[in-house]
N, C-alpha and C positions, 0 to 999 in steps of 0.2 A: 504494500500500500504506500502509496508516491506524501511525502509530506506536506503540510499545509504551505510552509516556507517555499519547497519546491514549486508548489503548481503556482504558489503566485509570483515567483520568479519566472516563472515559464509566460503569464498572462504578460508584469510586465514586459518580460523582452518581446513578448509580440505589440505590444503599446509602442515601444520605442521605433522599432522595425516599420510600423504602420505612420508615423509621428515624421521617422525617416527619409519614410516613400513620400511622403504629401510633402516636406519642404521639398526636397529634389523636383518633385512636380510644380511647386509653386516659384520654383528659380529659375523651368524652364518656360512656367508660362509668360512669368517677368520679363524673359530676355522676350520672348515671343512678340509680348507685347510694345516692347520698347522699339523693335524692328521696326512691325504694323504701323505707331505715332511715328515713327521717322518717313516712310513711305506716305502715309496721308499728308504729311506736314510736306513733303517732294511735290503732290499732287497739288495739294491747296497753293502752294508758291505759283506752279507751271499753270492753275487756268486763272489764277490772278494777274500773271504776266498777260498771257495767252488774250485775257479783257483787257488790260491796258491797251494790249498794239492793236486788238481791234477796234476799240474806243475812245483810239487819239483822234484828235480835233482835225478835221478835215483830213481825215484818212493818212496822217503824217505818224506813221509807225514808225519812224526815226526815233522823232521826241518820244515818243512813249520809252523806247527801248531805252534810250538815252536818260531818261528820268531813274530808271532801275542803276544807273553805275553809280561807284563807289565815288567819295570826295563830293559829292553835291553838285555838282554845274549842272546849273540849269539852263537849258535850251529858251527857245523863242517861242515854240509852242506851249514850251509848260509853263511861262511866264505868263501866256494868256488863259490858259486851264483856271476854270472855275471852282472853287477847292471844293473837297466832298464834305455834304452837310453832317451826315453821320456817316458807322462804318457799316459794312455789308452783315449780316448773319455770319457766325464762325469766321469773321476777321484776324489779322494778326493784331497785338496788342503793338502798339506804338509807343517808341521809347519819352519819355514824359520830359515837356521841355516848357520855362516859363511862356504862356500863352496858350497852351495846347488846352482844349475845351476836354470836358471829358466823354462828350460827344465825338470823339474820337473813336470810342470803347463799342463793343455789340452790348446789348443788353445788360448781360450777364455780369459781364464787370463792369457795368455803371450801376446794376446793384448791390454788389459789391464797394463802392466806391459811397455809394448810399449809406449802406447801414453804419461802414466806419466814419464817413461825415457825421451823422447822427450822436456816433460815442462822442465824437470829439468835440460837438457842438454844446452837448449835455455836459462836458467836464467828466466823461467816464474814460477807463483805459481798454486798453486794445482789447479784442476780441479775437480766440481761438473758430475755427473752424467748426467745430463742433457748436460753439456758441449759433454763427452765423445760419447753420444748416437749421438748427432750430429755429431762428428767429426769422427764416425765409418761408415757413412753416411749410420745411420738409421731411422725411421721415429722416431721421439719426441713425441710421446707419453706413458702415465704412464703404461702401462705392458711393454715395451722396458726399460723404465726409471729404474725400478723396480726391475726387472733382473738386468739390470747391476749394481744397488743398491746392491743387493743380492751377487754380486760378491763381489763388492767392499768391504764390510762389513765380508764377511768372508776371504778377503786377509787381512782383518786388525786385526783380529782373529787370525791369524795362523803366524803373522807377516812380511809379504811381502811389506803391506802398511802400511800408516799415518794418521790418520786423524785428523791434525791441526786443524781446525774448524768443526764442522756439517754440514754434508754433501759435504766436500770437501777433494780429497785424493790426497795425493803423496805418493811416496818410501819412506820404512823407512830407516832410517838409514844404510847403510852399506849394501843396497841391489841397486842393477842397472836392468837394464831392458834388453830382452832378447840379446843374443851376449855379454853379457857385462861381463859376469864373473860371480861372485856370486849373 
């Protein structure tokens, strides 16, 4: 007769073994995943280009393509280009510069930009994600958390946001939240 010690040394090593297998598989869907955002984010670039040179100003797909190079010179067409009032659905987040509207932003991150204008207007401190998820009155759980991570993290990339401690975001400096100005 097998001991009690034995059999549950035997359960956990099948815990561990099972515990194991599911990181190895969550590492490789990680990488899996990180592949996929790389190729949609390839995709998303190529038919934003792709509009530009078909939606330069009197069919001058020069300026357009010319607007995309590095060092800023700007063309004669693009000087006459009428600037975009907001940005498209699933836009790139635009690097945060004094004067930039936050009408710059798709939805998403101007409500984002919202709720932490609101902390900072009340005199309250940053807000975790978890906070925000709730306060956007969505369910709390980690793929919603995650996403708005995701946001969070590249408005603080591109300088929109703050992030005073790990995992906790407000405005940066000298930026306000939608309606506010720059």
């Amino acid at each position: 007769m097998p001991s009690v010690v034995g059999l549950l040394e035997q359960h956990e090593l099948a815990a561990r073994r099972r515990v194991d297998g599911l990181r190895e598989e969550a590492d490789r869907i990680q990488a899996e995943l990180a592949a996929a955002e790389q190729e949609w984010l390839e995709w998303t670039i190529a038919r934003e280009r792709v509009g530009a040179v078909l939606s330069a100003p009197g069919g001058d797909s020069a300026g357009a393509v010319a607007a995309e190079r590095p060092g800023g010179a700007e063309t004669k067409a693009e000087a006459q280009a009428p600037p975009l009032a907001a940005a498209r659905v699933r836009s790139q987040v635009p690097v945060w510069h004094a004067g930039l509207p936050s009408t710059a932003l798709s939805a998403d991150y101007q409500r984002v930009l919202a709720a932490l204008a609101d902390r900072v207007r009340l005199g309250q401190g940053p807000l975790t994600c978890q906070e925000m998820t709730a306060a956007f009155g969505m369910d709390v759980v980690p793929a919603k958390v995650e996403a708005l991570r995701s946001k969070a993290k590249r408005l603080v990339a591109r300088g929109w946001l703050a992030e005073p401690a790990p995992g906790r975001f407000t405005l940066a400096p000298g930026v306000s939240g939608p309606g506010g100005g720059s």
